[in-house]
N, C-alpha and C positions, 0 to 999 in steps of 0.2 A: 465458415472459411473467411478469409483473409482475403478481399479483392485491392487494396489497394497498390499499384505494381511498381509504384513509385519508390516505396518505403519495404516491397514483400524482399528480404535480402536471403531466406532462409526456408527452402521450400521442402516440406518432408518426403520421407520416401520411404510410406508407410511398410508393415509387417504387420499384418494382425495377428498372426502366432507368434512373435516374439510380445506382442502389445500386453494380451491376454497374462502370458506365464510373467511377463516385468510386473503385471499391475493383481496377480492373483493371490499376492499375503492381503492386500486392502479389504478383497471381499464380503473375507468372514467378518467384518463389521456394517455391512450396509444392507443385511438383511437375511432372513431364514430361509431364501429356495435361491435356487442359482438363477433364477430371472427375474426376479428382485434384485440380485447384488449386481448383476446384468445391465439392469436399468438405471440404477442409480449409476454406476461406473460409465457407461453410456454420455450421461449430463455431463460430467466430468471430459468423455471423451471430445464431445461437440461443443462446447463451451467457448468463448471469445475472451480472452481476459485483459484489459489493458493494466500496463505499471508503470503509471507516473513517477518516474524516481528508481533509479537500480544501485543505491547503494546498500547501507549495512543492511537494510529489510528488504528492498526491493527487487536487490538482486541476488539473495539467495532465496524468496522467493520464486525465482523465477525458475530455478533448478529446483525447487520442492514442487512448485505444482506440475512441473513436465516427468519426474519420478510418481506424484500422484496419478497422473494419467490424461494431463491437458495437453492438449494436440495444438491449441492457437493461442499466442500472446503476441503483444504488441508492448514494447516497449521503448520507452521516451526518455532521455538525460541528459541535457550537454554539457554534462562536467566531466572532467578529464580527472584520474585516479593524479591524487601525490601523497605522501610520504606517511600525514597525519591520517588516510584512509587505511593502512597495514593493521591499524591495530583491528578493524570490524569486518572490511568489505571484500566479499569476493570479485576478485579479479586486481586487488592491490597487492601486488607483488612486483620483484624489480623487473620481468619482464615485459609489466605492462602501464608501467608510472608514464605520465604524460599522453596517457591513452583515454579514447570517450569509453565512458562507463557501459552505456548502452550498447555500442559495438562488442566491447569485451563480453560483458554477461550474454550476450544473444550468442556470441562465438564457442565463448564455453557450455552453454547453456542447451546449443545447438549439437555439440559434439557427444552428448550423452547415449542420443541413440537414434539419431539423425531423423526422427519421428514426430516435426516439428514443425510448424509453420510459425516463425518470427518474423514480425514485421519492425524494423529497425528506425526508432527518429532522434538522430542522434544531436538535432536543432533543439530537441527539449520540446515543452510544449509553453507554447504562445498563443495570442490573439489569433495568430497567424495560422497556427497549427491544430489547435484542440476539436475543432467539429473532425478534422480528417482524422484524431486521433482516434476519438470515445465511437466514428462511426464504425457499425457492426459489434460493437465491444456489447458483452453481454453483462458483464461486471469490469468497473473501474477501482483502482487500487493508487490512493492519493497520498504517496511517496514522498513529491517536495520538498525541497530544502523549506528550513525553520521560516527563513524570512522573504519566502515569497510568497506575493500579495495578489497582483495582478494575473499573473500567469496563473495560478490556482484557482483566484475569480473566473479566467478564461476556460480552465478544465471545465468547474463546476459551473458552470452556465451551459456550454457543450454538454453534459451530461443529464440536464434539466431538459434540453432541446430533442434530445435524443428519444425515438420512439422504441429503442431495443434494450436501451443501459438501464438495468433493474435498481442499482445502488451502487453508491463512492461509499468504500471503506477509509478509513484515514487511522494510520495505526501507528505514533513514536514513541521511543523508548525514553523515558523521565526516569535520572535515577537511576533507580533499582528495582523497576516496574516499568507497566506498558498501562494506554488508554487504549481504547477502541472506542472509534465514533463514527457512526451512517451518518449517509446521509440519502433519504430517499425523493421519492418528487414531490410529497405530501410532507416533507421535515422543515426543519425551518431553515432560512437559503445560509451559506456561510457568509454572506455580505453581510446578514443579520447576526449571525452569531461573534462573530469578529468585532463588529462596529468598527472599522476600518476603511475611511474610503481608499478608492483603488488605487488615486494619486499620489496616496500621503507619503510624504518622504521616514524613512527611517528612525525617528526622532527617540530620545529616552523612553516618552509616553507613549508612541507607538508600539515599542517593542515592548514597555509595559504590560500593554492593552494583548496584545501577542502571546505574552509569557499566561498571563491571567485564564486566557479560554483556550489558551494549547495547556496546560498545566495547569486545573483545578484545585491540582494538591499538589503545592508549592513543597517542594523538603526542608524543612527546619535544619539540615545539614547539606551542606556547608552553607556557611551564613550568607544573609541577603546583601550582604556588599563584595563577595567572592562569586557571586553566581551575576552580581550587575557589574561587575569586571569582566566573566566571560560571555553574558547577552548582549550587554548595552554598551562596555567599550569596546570589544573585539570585533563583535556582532557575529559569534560564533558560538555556536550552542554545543556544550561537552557532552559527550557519551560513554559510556562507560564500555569498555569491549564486551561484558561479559554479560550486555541487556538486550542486545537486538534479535539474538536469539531467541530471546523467550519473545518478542513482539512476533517475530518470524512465525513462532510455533502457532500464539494465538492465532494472528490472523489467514492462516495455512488450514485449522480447524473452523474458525470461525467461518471462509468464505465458500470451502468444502460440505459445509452442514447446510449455507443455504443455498448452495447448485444443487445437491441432491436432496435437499427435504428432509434433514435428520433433524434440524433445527425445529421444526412442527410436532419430534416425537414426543410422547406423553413427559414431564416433566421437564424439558426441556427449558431455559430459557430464553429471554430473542433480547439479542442485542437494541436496548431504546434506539430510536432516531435522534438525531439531534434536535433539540438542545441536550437531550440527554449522554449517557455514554458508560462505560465499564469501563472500572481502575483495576487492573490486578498489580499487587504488590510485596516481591520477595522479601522485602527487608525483616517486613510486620507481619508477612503471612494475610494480608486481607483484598480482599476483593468487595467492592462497590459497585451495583449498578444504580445508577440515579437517571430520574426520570424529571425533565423538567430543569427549566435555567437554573444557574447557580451564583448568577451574579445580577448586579442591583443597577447598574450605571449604563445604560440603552444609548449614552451621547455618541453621534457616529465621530470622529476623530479623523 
């Protein structure tokens, strides 16, 4: 559960017979006797989830896992919806342009089946905010806008601190594709993987350094002086509307398989820790899991 009473905006007001028949197509996938599918669905019920970030992934995230069957999130954004959010993110619409992200998605998010404990931080998270965020959170989901440094440093140190929080997912949409990258308490720290100190101001080679380990696989289209027009003069990263979905899907499966354990099934694969990470890719049809750094230049910046 959710104790903190500061930020709890959204308190459920449970059904367990309605819970069971909402949640009983999932079932028949988490296992062969009705107290196996019981149990796994269980994890899923008790589960803490925090979402850093409630836009095009974060916050329709937030309405998939409460339809999968999570009973507690906490979610964090202080960006207010305008005009260029319509094309991906739920809750940009005219009714709710000039509205905090995290408000709207917990409001709509909350309304599904009133079955819900959301805890609402509509400051975002900060230095100031991230231990009270990640605390109790069983899994963190590392949402963030492209070019924040600091405040992400902030999460991921809170979650490293944390004696409950199992792993940071971090999951954007590049392209016409999605990455996935852990990060666990044994992986290597994002300070490291970045080489970014926390001060540095936003500079061409920053966001360089930025675009290079958020983006392994740079797209050959559109060219590299149209994409350093929209990272490095705008300082706005394009999305395409019709990719955050597939991020949504993966990380919706990926973070369901390791609350309940499907992830350990024979065959299975398991998402690396960072430095490593999964590419999947609609354009080319291919998928990547790499293990191990990809790049060569260690200088912190």
């Amino acid at each position: 559960m959710i104790h903190d009473k500061k930020h709890l905006k959204y308190t459920a007001i449970p059904d367990e017979e309605m819970y069971w028949k909402r949640v009983n197509r999932s079932l028949g996938w988490l296992g062969d006797t009705k107290q196996e599918q019981h149990n796994k669905q269980e994890k899923l019920k008790n589960v803490v989830i925090g979402i850093a970030g409630t836009g095009g992934i974060g916050g329709q995230l937030a309405q998939r896992l409460v339809r999968m069957g999570v009973r507690n999130l906490k979610l964090a954004d202080p960006d207010t919806f305008d005009i260029s959010n319509m094309n991906r993110q739920m809750g940009a619409d005219l009714q709710h342009i000039g509205k905090n992200k995290a408000e709207v998605v917990a409001e709509m998010t909350y309304s599904l089946n009133h079955d819900v404990n959301i805890a609402v931080y509509p400051e975002g998270i900060t230095k100031e905010t991230a231990e009270d965020f990640v605390q109790d959170c069983d899994y963190v989901l590392d949402q963030m806008e492209f070019y924040e440094i600091a405040n992400r440093y902030a999460l991921h140190r809170a979650f490293r601190k944390s004696s409950k929080a199992k792993l940071i997912f971090k999951v954007p949409t590049v392209a016409h594709g999605t990455y996935i990258f852990k990060y666990t308490k044994d992986s290597m720290k994002i300070e490291d993987v970045y080489g970014i100190k926390e001060d540095s101001e936003l500079s061409p080679k920053v966001i360089h350094r930025l675009m290079e380990r958020i983006i392994p696989h740079m797209p050959k289209y559109p060219s590299k002086e149209t994409l350093d027009h929209w990272f490095v003069d705008m300082h706005r990263m394009p999305i395409f509307a019709a990719c955050p979905p597939i991020a949504e899907g993966v990380l919706a499966e990926r973070l369901a398989q390791e609350i309940t354990g499907l992830n350990k099934l024979p065959g299975a694969i398991e998402v690396p820790a960072q430095p490593g990470y999964v590419y999947f890719d609609t354009l080319n049809w291919t998928t990547e899991v790499k293990k191990g750094k990809w790049w060569t230049d260690d200088t912190k910046i």
